[in-house]
N, C-alpha and C positions, 0 to 999 in steps of 0.2 A: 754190438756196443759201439757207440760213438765214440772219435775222440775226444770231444768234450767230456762225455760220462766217463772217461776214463783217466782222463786228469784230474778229475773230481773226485774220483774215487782213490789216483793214488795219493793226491793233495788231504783231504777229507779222513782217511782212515789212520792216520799217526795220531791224528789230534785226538780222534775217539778213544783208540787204543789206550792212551795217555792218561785220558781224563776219566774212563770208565774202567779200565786194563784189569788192577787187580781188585774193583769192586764185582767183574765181570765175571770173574773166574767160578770155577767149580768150588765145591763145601768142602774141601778138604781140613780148612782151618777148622771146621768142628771137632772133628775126631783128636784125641790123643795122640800122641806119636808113638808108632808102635800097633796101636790099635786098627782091626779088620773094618775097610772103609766099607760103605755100601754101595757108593759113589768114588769116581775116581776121575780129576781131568786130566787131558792130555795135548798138552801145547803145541801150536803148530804156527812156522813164520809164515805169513803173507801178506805178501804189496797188497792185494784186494780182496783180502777178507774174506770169510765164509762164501761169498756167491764164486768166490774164483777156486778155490784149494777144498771146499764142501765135498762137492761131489766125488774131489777125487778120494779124497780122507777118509769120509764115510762110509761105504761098505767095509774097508779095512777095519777099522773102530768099531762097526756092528758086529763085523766077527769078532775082533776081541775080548767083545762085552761077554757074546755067547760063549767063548772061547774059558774066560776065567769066571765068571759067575757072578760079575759087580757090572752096573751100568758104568761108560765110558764115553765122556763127555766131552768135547773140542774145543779149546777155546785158539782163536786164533788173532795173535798179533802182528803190529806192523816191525816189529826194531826187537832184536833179542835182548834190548836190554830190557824191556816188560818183560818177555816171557824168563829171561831171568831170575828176575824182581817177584814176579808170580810163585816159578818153584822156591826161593827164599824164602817167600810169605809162607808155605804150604799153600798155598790157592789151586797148584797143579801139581802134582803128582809124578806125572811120568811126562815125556816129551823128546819130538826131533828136534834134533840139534845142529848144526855146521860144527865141525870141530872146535874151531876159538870159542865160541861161547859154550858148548861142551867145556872147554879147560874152563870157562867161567863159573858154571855150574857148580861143577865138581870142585872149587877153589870157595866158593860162597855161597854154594845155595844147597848141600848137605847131599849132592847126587852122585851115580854112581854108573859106570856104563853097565849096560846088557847085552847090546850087539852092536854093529855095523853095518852099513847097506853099500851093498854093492848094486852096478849100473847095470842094464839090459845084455850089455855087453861083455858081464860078468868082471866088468874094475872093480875093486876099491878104492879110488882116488878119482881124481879130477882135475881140472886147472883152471887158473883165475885169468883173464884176458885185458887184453885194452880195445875196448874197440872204438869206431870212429864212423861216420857216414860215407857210404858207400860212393866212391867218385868226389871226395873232398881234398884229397891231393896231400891227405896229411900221413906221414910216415913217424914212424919211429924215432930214428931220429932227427926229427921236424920236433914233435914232442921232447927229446930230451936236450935239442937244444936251447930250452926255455924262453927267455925274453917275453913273459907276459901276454903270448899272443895266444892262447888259447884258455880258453872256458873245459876248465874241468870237473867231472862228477866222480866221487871217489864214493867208495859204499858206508854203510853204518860201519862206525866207529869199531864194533864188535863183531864185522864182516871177516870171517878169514881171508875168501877171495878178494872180496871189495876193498880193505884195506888191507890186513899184516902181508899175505903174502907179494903183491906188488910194494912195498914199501921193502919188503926185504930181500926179494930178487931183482925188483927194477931198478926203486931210489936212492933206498939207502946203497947199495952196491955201486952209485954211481954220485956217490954224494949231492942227489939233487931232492930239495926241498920243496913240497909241490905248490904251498903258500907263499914261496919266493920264485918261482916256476913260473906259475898260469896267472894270467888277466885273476880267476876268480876261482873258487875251489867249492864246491855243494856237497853236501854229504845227501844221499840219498839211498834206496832198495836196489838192485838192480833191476828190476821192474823199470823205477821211476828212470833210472840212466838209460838205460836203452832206447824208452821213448822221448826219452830227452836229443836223444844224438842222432834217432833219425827223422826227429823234426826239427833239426838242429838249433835246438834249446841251450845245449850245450857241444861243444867240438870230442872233445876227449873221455868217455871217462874205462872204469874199470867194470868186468863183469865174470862170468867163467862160463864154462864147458856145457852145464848143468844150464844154466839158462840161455843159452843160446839153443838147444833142443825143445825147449819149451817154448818157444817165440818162437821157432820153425813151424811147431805142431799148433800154436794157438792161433799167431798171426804172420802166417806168411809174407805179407806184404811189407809187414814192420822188418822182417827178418830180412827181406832181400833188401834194405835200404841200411845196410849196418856190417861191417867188416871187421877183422878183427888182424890187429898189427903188433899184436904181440902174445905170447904163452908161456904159462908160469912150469915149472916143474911140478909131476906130481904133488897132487896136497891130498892128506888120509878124507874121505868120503863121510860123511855125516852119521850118525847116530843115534841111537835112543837108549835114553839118562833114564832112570828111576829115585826117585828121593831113598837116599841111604834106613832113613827110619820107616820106610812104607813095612807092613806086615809082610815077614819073614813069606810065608805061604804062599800069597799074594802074590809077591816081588817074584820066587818059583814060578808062578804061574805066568808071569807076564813073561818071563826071560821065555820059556820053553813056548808062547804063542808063537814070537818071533822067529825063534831058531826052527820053527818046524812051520811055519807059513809059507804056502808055496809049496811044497815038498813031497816027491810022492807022485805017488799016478793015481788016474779018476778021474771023474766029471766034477768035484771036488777041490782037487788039487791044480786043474785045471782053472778052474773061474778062479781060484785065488790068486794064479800066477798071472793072470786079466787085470788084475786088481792092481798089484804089483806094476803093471804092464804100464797102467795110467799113470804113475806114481814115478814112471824111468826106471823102476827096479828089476831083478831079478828074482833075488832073496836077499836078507839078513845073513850076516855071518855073526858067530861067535864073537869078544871082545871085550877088553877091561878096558882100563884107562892106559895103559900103556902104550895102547894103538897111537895117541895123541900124541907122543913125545917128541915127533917132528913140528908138532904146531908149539909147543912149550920148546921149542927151540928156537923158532920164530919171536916168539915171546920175549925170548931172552935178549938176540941180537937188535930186537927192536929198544928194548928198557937198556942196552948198553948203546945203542945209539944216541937217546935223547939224553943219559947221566955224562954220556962224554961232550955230544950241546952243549947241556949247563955245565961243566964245567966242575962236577960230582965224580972224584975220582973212587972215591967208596962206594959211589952205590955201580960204577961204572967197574972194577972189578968183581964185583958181587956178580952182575950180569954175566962178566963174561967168565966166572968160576962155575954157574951153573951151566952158560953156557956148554964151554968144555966137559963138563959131566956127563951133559946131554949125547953129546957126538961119544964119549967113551961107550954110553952104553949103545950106542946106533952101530958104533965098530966090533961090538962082539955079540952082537944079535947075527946067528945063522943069516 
């Protein structure tokens, strides 16, 4: 693929997402709430759309289908706030997540965790990066000492890595505001940023762990023009939500695909760990929403950030009472 075609395509696919997103989705809005679907979709983020995240998706979702006894269907957006917006509607069903928008889900959109994915490497976590073009001279702290001289891409708004986590171990921790910071600030995929910064479209922006292996394996070339000058602490590893009202049965059936995907010996258990393999994973682990509470801590120090900004001293203790609750219960967790 060109890069023209591929600026087009990561230019091209928001808009679509946007403008066809929850007309796109799967039938779930027919069914009842409660009621045994025949059909089920299953949301999936991507910078470039089915021809990019398809192939690797699909076999997984095939067996799923076979797996629980309902056709399973993919839709794939550019920005979680559609695939959001989608499980809200009912238009999806089940879906992978990034944690922050996991906490969004499950805060708006009636969902519920079932597992967690751990890395090849057997993590449950990750971490979010800054990175920068390779031989541009730009450092750390060149970046936080601001003055407007750099072009930054920071991720979707609902990015754990792309936005909360660098705003709460970089920025906020250093009182720097990155709209009073950079020349220019872009919100984009980490897709779009990384090929922004090694055709230096942009100087600066934010990315993680996770995509930096995938732009190793997809394009090397992009990868060897791209460094990375900073790393965040562990953040919890991504997920998959089920709509809280999906059939009781069902919902059993989908949690036990996952926990037992992978698993096992055989010619069998082997092609699914292949599967897996494409995917950067291992296996599924077990998981409620509890898992998340580092990211809803995040959360918090961020909304007690911006109420102390403005100058909201109520909703700014509020923040930091949950806050503090959050780290109580992190202090007596084994």
């Amino acid at each position: 693929m060109t890069r023209t075609a591929i600026t087009r395509r990561l230019l091209g696919v928001a808009a679509v997402s946007l403008s066809l997103g929850l007309a796109a989705c799967g039938k779930g809005e027919d069914k009842a709430p409660g009621a045994a679907p025949t059909e089920i979709t299953f949301s999936i983020l991507s910078a470039e759309g089915q021809a990019s995240s398809g192939p690797l998706w699909q076999p997984l979702l095939d067996d799923m289908s076979k797996s629980i006894g309902v056709t399973v269907k993919p839709y794939f957006g550019s920005n979680y706030t559609v695939l959001v917006e989608a499980m809200r509607g009912n238009h999806t069903q089940v879906g992978w997540f990034s944690a922050k928008p996991e906490v969004e889900a499950i805060d708006r959109a009636k969902a519920e965790v079932i597992a967690r994915t751990v890395n090849r490497e057997g993590l449950d976590s990750y971490q979010s990066t800054l990175i920068v073009k390779k031989g541009s001279g730009i450092t750390l702290d060149k970046v936080l000492a601001c003055g407007k001289q750099y072009n930054f891409g920071i991720g979707d708004a609902q990015s754990t890595s792309g936005t909360l986590a660098p705003m709460t171990f970089l920025f906020n921790a250093r009182g720097v505001v990155p709209s009073q910071c950079f020349k220019t600030v872009r919100s984009a995929n980490h897709q779009a940023n990384a090929f922004g910064v090694a055709t230096g479209v942009i100087d600066v922006a934010t990315s993680n762990s996770v995509n930096t292996i995938f732009i190793r394996r997809e394009n090397p070339q992009l990868a060897d023009q791209i460094e990375e000058i900073w790393v965040s602490p562990p953040i919890p590893e991504s997920g998959i939500v089920v709509r809280e009202d999906l059939d009781p049965a069902l919902k059993e059936k989908i949690r036990s695909f996952f926990l037992t995907y992978g698993q096992g010996e055989g010619p069998e258990a082997e092609r699914q760990r292949k599967v897996l393999a494409g995917l950067e994973y291992s296996r599924f682990a077990a998981a409620d929403d509890s898992y998340l509470n580092p990211i809803r801590e995040m959360i918090a120090d961020q909304k007690r950030g911006d109420a102390e900004a403005k100058g909201d001293k109520a909703a700014a203790a509020a923040a930091n009472a949950e806050l503090q609750r959050l780290r109580s219960l992190r202090e007596v967790q084994p």
